[in-house]
N, C-alpha and C positions, 0 to 999 in steps of 0.2 A: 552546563556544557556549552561551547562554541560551536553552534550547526555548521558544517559542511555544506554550500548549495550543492555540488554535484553530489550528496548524500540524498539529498532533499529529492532532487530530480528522479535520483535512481530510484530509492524507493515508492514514489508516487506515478512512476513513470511507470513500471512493470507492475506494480499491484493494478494500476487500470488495464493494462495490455492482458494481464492475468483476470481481472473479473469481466474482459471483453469476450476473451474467447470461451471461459465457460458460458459466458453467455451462451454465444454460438450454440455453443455442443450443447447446452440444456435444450435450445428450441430443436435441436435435430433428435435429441431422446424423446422428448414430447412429443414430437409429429409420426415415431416408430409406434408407440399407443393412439394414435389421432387424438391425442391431447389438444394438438396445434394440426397445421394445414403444414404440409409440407413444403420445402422452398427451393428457390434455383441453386442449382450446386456452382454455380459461373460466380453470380451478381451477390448473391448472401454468401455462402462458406467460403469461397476461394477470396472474394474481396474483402469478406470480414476479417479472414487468416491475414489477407496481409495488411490489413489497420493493425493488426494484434502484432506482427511481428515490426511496424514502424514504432510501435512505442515501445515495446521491451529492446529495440535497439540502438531507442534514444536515452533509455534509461541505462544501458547497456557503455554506448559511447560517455555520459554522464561519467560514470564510474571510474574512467579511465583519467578524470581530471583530480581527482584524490588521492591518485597512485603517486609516491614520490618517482619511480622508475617506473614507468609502464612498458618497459621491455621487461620488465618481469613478472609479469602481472602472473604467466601461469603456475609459476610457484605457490599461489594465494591455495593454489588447488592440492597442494600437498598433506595438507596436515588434516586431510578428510575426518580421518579416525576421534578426533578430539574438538574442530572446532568447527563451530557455526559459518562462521566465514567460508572455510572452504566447501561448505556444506552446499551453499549459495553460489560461486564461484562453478561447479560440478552441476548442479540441476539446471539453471537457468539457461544454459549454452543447449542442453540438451533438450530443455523446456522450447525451446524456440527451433532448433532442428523438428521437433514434434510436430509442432504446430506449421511450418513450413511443407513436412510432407501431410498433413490433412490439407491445407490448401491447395497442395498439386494432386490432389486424388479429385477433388472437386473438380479443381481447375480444368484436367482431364477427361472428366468423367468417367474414373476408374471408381464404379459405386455398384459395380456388378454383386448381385449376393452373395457371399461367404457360406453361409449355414441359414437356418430357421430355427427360431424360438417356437415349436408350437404351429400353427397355421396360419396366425398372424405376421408376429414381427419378423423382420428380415434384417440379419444385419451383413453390413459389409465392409470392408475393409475398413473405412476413411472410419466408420462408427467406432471400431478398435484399436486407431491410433488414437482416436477423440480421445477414446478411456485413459489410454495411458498418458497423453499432454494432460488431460484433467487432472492425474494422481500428483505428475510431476507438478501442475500449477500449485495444488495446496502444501506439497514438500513445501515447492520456494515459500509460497507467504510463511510456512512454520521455520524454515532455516534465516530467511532475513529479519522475522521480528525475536527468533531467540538468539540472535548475534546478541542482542540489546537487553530482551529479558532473563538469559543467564547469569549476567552481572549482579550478585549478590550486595556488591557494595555501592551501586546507585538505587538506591528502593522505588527510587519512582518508577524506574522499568521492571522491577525483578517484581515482575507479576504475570499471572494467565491473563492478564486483560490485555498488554501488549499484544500478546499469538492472536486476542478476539479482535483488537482494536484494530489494527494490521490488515487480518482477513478481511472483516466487514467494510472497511471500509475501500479498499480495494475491488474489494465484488460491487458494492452501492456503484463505487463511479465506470466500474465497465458495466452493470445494467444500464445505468442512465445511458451509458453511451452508445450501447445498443441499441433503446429508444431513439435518439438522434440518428441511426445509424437506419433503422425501420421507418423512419418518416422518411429519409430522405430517400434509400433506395425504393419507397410506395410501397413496400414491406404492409400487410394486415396482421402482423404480429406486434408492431409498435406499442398496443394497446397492454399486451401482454407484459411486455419488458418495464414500459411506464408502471406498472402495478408491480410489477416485482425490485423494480428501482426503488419505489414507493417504500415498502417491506422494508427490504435492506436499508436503505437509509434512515429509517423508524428508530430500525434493531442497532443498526452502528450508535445513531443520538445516545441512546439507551445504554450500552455499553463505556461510550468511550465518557459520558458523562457520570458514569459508576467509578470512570479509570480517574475523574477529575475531584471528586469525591474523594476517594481513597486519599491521592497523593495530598488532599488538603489538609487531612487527617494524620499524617506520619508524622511520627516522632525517632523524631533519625537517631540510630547508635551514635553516629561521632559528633561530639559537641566540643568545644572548645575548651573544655576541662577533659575530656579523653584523649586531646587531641595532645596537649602538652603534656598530663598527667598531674595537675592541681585540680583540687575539689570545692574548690572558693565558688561561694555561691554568683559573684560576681567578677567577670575578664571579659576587660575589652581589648581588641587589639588595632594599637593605633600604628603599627607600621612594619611591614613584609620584610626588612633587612634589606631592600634593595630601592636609590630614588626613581626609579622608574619600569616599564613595566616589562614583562619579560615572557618567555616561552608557557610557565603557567599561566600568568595572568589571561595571555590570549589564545590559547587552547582549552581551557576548563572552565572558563567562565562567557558569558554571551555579552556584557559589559552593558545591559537596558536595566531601565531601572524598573521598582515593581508598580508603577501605573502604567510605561511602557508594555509590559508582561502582559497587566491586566484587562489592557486594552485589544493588545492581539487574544487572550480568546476569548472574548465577546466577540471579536469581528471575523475569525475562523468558525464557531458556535454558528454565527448568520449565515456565512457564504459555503460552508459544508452540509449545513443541514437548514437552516430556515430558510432561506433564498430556493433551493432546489424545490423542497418538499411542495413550496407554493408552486412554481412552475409546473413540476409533474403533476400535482394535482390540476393544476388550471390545464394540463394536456389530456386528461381524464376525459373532461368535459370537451373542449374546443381542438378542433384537428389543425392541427399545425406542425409547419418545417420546423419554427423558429425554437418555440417551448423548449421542446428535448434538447434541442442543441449548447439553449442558453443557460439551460440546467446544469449542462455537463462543464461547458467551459467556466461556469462561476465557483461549481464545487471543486473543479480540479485547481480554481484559482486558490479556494479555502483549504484546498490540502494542501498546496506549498506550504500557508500559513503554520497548520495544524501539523505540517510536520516541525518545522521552526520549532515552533511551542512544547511538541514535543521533546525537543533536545535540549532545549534552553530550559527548560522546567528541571531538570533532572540535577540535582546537588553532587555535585564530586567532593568527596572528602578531602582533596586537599586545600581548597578553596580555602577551609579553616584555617591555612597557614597563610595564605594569599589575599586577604579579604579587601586589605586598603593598602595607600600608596603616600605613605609622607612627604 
C-alpha cells in the first residue's frame, strides 16, 4: 500500500495523546491507594490534559489533509452501525471533550469528594470523567487499528496483533512521555512512569516483532495464477496494459524497493525500541531533564517510521495485475 503522511500523523499523534492521558489518570488511581504520592491538580492533571489534548488535535487537524472534501468530513460519522471508520470518527471528538472536562475540573479545583469507597479512597468528580475518557481512549486505539485489521483481504493487517501493536505501542510513547513530562514539571513520580515506560515498550518489542514474524511467514491466497485463472507452474508478467503509470500504481503500491523496506525496519526496530529502552534505562540510574525527553522524541521519530512500514508492508491484491511498467 502507498502510506498517507497525514494517516501516519493521525494515527501516531492520538495513540501518544491516548497513552499520555492514561497515563495521567493511572498515577491519580495509584495515589487513591498511596500507591504513589499524590499531585498538583494545577501543574500535573490540568497541564498534562492539555499536552493530551494538543496532540489528539494535531493528529485530529492531520486528518483533515486526507479528506478529499473536508467540508464533509461529518458524514465519515454516519455509517456508525457497520464501519470502523465511523467508529473512530464518533469516539475521538468525544475522547477529547473528556479529557478537556478533566482538565478544567483540575484546573479548577472542582476535586471536592463525590462518595467514599470504604474509609479510605475518596473519589471525586474529575476521578469519574477520568473513567470514562479512559474507556473512550481504548475504544479509539480498538476502532482506529480495526479500520485496518478487519480487512480480510490484506493479511498482513487482518490480525489481533494490529488491535496489540496499535495499543502498546501508543501507551509505550505516552508513558515515555510522561517520564519527560515528570522530569520536567520536578514531578517524584518520573521514576514510576520511566519503569512503566520501560514495561510497555519491552511488551510492544515483543508483540509487534511476533506481528513481524507472522507477516514473514504468509503465504497469500492471491498469486498470479488466481489472479488470471491459469495454473502454469510459471507466469511472469512483463506489462500492465498501460506505458505509464497510473491511479493503481500510486495508490496501492509505496514504489521502494525491498533493501529500501529492509532497511526502514531495522532503523524503526532502533529508534522505537533500542534507542528509547537505552535511555529510560540509563534514566533508572542518573536523574535527568534530558533522558525522558530524548526517549520520547526519538521513539515518536520511529513511529512515523513504523507506521510507514506498517502500510507499505501490507500486499493489495491488485498489485498482481499492476506489478510492472513496459
Amino acid at each position: 500500500m502507498h502510506p498517507a503522511l497525514s494517516v501516519i500523523f493521525l494515527t501516531t499523534l492520538i495513540g501518544a495523546g491516548q497513552g499520555f492521558f492514561l497515563a495521567l489518570y493511572t498515577g491519580q488511581v495509584y495515589s487513591l491507594g498511596n500507591l504513589l504520592p499524590a499531585q498538583s491538580s494545577l501543574t500535573f492533571y490540568a497541564y498534562g490534559s492539555l499536552i493530551a489534548l494538543a496532540l489528539l488535535a494535531g493528529g485530529l487537524l492531520a486528518s483533515f489533509f486526507h479528506l478529499g472534501h473536508p467540508e464533509r468530513a461529518w458524514r465519515a460519522a454516519s455509517q456508525w452501525r457497520t464501519s470502523w471508520l465511523s467508529r473512530e470518527v464518533i469516539i475521538l471528538p468525544l475522547f477529547m471533550g473528556l479529557v478537556l472536562v478533566y482538565g478544567a475540573l483540575h484546573y479548577f479545583g472542582l476535586t471536592r469528594p463525590v462518595f467514599r469507597l470504604g474509609q479510605a479512597v475518596v473519589v471525586d468528580l474529575s476521578l469519574l470523567v477520568g473513567g470514562l475518557a479512559s474507556a473512550a481512549a481504548f475504544l479509539l486505539y480498538l476502532s482506529t487499528a480495526m479500520i485496518y485489521a478487519s480487512l480480510r483481504f490484506l493479511q498482513e493487517w487482518y490480525s489481533p496483533l494490529t488491535v496489540a501493536n496499535y495499543t502498546l505501542l501508543g501507551l509505550a510513547s505516552g508513558f515515555t512521555l510522561a517520564a519527560a513530562f515528570c522530569a520536567w514539571s520536578g514531578s517524584e513520580l518520573v521514576l514510576f512512569y520511566t519503569s512503566e515506560a520501560l514495561l510497555l515498550t519491552l511488551i510492544a518489542f515483543l508483540v509487534r516483532g511476533l506481528s513481524l514474524l507472522r507477516n514473514r511467514r504468509i503465504r497469500h491466497k492471491s498469486t498470479l495464477q488466481t489472479a488470471i485463472g491459469v495454473r502454469h507452474t510459471r507466469i511472469e508478467q512483463k506489462a500492465q496494459g498501460a506505458m505509464g503509470g497510473s491511479f493503481n500504481t500510486r495508490e496501492f503500491f509505496h514504489g521502494r524497493s525491498r533493501a529500501a523496506m529492509r532497511t526502514l525496519k531495522y532503523l524503526f526496530l532502533v529508534l522505537v525500541f533500542g534507542l528509547p529502552l537505552l535511555l529510560l534505562g540509563a534514566g533508572l540510574a542518573v536523574d535527568s531533564l534530558w533522558l525522558p525527553a530524548a526517549a520520547f522524541l526519538i521513539q515518536y521519530a520511529g513511529l512515523l517510521l513504523e507506521r510507514f512500514y506498517f502500510f507499505a508492508d501490507s500486499r493489495h491484491p491488485q498489485n498482481l495485475y499492476y506489478q510492472y511498467i513496459s
